[in-house]
N, C-alpha and C positions, 0 to 999 in steps of 0.2 A: 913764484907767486903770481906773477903774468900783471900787467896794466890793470893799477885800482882801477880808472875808466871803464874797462872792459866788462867790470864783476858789480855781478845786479845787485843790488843792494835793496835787503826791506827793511823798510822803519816800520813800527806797531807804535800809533799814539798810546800812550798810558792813558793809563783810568784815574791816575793820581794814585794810586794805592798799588806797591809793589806784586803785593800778598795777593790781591784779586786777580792781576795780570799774570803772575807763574799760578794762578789756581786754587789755591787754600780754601778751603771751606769757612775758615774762622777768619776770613780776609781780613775785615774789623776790628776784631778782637788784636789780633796781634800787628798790626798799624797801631793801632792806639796806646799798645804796650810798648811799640819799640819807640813813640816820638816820648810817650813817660819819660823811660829810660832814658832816650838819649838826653832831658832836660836835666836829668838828675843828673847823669855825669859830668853834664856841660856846668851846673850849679857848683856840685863840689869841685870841680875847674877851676871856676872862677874864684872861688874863695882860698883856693891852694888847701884844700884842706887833706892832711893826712888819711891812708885810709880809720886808720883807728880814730881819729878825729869826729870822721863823716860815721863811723859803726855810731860813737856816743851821739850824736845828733839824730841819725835815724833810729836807734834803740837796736838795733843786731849787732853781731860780732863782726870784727873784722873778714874774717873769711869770707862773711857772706857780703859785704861791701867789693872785697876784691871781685866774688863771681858778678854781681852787677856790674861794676867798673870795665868787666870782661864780658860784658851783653848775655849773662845767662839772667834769664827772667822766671828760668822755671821754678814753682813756689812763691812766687808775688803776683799776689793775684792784681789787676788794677786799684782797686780798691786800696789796697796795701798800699803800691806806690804812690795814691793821690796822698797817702798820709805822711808818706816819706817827702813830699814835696810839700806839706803845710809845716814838719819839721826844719824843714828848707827855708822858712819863713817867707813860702810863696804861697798867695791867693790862690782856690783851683774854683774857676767857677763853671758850671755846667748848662749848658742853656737846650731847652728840647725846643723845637718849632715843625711847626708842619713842611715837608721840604715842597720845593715847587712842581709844579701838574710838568714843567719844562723837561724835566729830569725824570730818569724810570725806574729808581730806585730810592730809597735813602741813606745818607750817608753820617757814618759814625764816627767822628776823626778829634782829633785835639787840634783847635783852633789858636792864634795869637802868637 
């Protein structure tokens, strides 16, 4: 493998968003879908709740709780999810703002 020392090494600053760094077209779209998800699982987490538990809570069946619990999002559209997380008996609040002249794009992310 030869002396770490030796071997060049490059860092890429992130952009903050995985999805735009490896490419994706729908970079936003699906950042926004994965920090959902990951709060809903991290929610039913913390409440220890069964998966059939967490199905009665968000109104779907078990199955489709386990594929959540198991990062498949395909079929919840965000929308969906924000409703799965006011089931949650969580606040989801949306705030739009003009973003700053500083910055060359805008950004679409789940804050808090």
């Amino acid at each position: 493998m030869g002396d770490p020392k030796s071997r060049a090494e490059k860092w890429v600053k992130s952009s903050g968003n995985v999805f735009a760094d490896l490419g994706f077209a729908n970079a936003d779209e699906l950042s926004v879908e994965t920090e959902l998800l990951r709060r809903i699982i991290a929610i039913v987490g913390e409440r220890n709740l069964s998966q059939r538990a967490a199905a009665r809570v968000l109104g779907i069946d078990q199955p489709k709780v386990c594929a959540l619990m198991n990062g498949r999002t395909r079929g919840y559209s965000i929308a969906r999810m924000l409703r799965f997380l006011a089931a949650l008996d969580q606040d989801v609040e949306i705030r739009i703002r003009p973003k700053p002249r500083s910055r060359s794009r805008a950004l679409v992310r789940v804050a808090g």
